[in-house]
C-alpha positions in Angstrom: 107.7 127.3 77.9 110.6 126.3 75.9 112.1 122.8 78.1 113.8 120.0 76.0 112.4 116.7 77.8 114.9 114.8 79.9 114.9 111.3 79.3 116.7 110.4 82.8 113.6 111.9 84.6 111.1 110.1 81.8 109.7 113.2 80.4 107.0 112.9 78.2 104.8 116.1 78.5 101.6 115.9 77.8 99.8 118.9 75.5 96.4 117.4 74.0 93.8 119.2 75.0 91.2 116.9 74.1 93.2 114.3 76.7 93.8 116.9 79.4 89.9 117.5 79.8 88.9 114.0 79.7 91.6 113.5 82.5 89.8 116.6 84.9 86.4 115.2 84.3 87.4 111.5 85.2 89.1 113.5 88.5 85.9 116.1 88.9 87.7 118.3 91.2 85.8 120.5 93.9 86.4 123.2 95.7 87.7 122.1 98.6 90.0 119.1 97.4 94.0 118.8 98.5 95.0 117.9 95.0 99.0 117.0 94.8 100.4 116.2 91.6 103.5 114.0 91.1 105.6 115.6 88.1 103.4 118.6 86.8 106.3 118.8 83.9 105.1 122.3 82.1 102.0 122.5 83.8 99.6 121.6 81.1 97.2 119.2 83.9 97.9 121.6 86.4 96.8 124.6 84.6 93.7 122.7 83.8 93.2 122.0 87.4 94.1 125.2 89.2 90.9 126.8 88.8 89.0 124.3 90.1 90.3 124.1 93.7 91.5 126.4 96.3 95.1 125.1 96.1 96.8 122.5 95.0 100.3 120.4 95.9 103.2 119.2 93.1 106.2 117.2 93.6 108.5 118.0 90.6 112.2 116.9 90.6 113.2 119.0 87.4 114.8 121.8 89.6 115.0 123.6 86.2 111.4 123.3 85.5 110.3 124.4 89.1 111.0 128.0 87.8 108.9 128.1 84.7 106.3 126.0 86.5 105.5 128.9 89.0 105.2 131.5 86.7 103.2 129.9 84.1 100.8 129.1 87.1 100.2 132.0 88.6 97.3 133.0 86.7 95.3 129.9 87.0 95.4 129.3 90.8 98.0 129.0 94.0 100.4 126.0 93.2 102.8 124.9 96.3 105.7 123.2 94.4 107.9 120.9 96.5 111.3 120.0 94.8 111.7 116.3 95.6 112.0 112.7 93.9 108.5 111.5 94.7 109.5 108.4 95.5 111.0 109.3 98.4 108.4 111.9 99.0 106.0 112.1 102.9 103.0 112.4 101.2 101.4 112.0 104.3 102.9 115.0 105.4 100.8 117.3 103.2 97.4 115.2 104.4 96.5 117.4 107.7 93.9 119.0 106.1 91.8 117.0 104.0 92.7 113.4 102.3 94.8 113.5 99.4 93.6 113.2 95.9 97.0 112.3 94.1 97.2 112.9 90.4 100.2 112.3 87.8 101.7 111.5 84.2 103.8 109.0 86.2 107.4 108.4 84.2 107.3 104.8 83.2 110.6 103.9 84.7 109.3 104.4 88.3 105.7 104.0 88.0 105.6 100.7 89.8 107.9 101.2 92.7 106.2 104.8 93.0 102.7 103.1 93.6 103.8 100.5 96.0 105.6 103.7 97.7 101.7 105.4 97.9 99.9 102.4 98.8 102.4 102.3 102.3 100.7 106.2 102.7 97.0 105.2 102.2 95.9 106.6 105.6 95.7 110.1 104.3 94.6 109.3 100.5 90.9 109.5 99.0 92.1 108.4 95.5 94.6 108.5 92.9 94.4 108.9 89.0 97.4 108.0 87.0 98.2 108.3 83.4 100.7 105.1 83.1 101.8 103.2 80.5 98.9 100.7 79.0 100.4 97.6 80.2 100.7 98.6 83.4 97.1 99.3 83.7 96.3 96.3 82.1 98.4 94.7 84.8 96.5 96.7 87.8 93.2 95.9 86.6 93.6 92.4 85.8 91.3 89.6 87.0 92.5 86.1 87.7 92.7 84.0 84.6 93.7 86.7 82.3 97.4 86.7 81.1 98.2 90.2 82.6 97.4 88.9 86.3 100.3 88.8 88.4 102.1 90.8 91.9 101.2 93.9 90.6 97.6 92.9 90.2 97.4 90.9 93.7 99.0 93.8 95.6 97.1 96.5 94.3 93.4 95.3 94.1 94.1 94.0 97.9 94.7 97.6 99.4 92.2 99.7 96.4 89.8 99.5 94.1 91.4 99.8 90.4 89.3 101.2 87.4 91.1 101.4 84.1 89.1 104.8 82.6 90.2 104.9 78.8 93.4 105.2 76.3 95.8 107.7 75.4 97.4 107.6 72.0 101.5 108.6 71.7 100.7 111.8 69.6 99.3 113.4 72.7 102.7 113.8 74.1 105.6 115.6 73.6 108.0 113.9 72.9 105.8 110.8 71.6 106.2 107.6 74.0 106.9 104.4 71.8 104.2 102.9 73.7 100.3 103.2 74.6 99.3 105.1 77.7 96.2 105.0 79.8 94.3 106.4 82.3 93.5 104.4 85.4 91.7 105.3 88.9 92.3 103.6 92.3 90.5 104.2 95.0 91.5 102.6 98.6 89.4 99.9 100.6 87.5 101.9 103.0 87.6 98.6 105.1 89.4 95.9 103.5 87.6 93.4 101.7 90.0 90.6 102.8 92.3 91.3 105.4 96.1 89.7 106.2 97.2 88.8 109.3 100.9 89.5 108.2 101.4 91.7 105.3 105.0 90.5 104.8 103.8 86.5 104.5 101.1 88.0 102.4 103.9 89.8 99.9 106.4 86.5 100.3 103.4 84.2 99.3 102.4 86.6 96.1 105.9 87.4 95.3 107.2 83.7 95.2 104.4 82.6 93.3 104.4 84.8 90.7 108.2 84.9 90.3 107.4 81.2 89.0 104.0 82.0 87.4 104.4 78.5 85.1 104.7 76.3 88.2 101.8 74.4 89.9 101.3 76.2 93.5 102.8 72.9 94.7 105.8 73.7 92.8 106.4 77.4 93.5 105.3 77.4 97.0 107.6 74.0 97.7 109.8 76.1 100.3 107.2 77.9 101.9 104.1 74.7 102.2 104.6 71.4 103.2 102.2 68.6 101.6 100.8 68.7 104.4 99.6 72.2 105.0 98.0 72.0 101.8 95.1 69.9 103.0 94.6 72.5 105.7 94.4 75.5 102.8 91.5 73.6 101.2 93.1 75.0 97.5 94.3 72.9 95.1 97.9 72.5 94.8 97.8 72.1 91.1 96.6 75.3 89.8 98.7 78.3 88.5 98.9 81.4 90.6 96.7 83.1 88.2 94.0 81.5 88.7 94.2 82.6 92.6 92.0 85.5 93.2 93.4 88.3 95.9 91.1 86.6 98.9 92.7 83.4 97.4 95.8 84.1 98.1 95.0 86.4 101.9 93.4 82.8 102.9 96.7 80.7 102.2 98.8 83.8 103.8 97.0 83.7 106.9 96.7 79.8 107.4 100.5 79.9 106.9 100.8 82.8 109.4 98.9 80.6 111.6 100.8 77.5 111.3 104.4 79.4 111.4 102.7 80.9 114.4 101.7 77.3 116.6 105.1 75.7 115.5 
């Protein structure tokens, strides 16, 4: 299909078929799955994953692409196309059925704020797989004490399970990203591991600390801990907010939620 790649919508279209099979084996898709794919582009994922489900969902906000997309598709399977910006997009409307796998070669202007929009929509989502740019995976799948820890990290691992599944090179694209791009899985908590009282303490507590990342805890947190309250967290006051893991920083949300709570 001829389509010159907008760079206002991020469009990097991906056409190695080496890539695209790696990416439907990491997804195995069955039968019976809701697939929905955020920005299908030209189809080359979707084609590859047509066959191997009953139908499948795609949120493209090219409206000159939708078109093409439709009649390209039409041999490999039945593709419902819905012509929105996905991060505005109910995903939870299309999850009557069956949970949502979500699937996507996520531009990398939006990919952040597009994930924190699906992780407020985990109810009706099995799992997602994202090609994103590297250091954002890196940043998902970091561990405290490594340099790529931060908000992202925090937020993510405390709602799903993150699995960084291998490297994509430029060339596989079209036209070639200046940047590395990878593959990642996540997977949402069945139950949560650690659970927050108050999610919005939780996100003021990670947000505030990381936004200061080179500050002690004492330091960053001065506006939201008293001296005091630290004795009660039973965490020391002089560590970075790196080396907090996710239940880490649920157990000085909640202890604050508790205290704002009493006083």
């Amino acid at each position: 299909m001829e389509h010159h790649p907008r760079k206002r919508f991020g469009q990097h279209f991906l056409h190695d078929g080496h890539i695209i099979q790696k990416i439907v084996d990491a997804i195995a898709p069955q039968k019976e799955d809701h697939l929905v794919e955020i920005g299908p582009g030209l189809g080359a994922l979707t084609h590859a994953l047509l066959p191997h489900v009953t139908t499948m969902d795609a949120v493209e906000i090219d409206r000159d692409i939708i078109p093409k997309l439709k009649d390209s598709s039409k041999q490999y399977g039945q593709l419902v196309i819905h012509e929105h910006d996905a991060l505005t997009f109910a995903f939870s409307s299309l999850g009557k059925d069956y949970p949502l796998r979500i699937v996507g070669n996520l531009p990398y202007n939006i990919s952040t704020p597009l994930i924190f929009h699906l992780l407020e929509q985990l109810h009706c989502i099995k799992d997602m797989h994202f090609m994103l740019q590297k250091e954002v995976v890196d940043r998902l799948s970091a561990q405290p004490g490594n340099k790529n820890y931060g908000r992202l990290s925090v937020m993510v691992q405390y709602f799903c399970v993150v699995k960084k599944l291998f490297n994509v090179a430029p060339g596989a694209f079209t036209p070639p990203p200046q940047v590395d791009s990878a593959i990642v899985r996540l997977i949402p908590h069945k139950d949560l591991p650690h659970v927050a009282t108050n999610l919005s303490t939780l996100r003021k507590i990670v947000t505030t600390a990381f936004g200061q990342r080179r500050k002690t805890l004492r330091k960053s947190l001065s506006g939201l801990i008293t001296p005091d309250q630290w004795d009660a967290l039973n965490i020391n006051p002089q560590l970075r907010p790196e080396q907090l893991s996710v239940a880490d920083f649920v157990l000085i949300s909640n202890i604050i939620d508790s205290l704002q709570s009493r006083s």
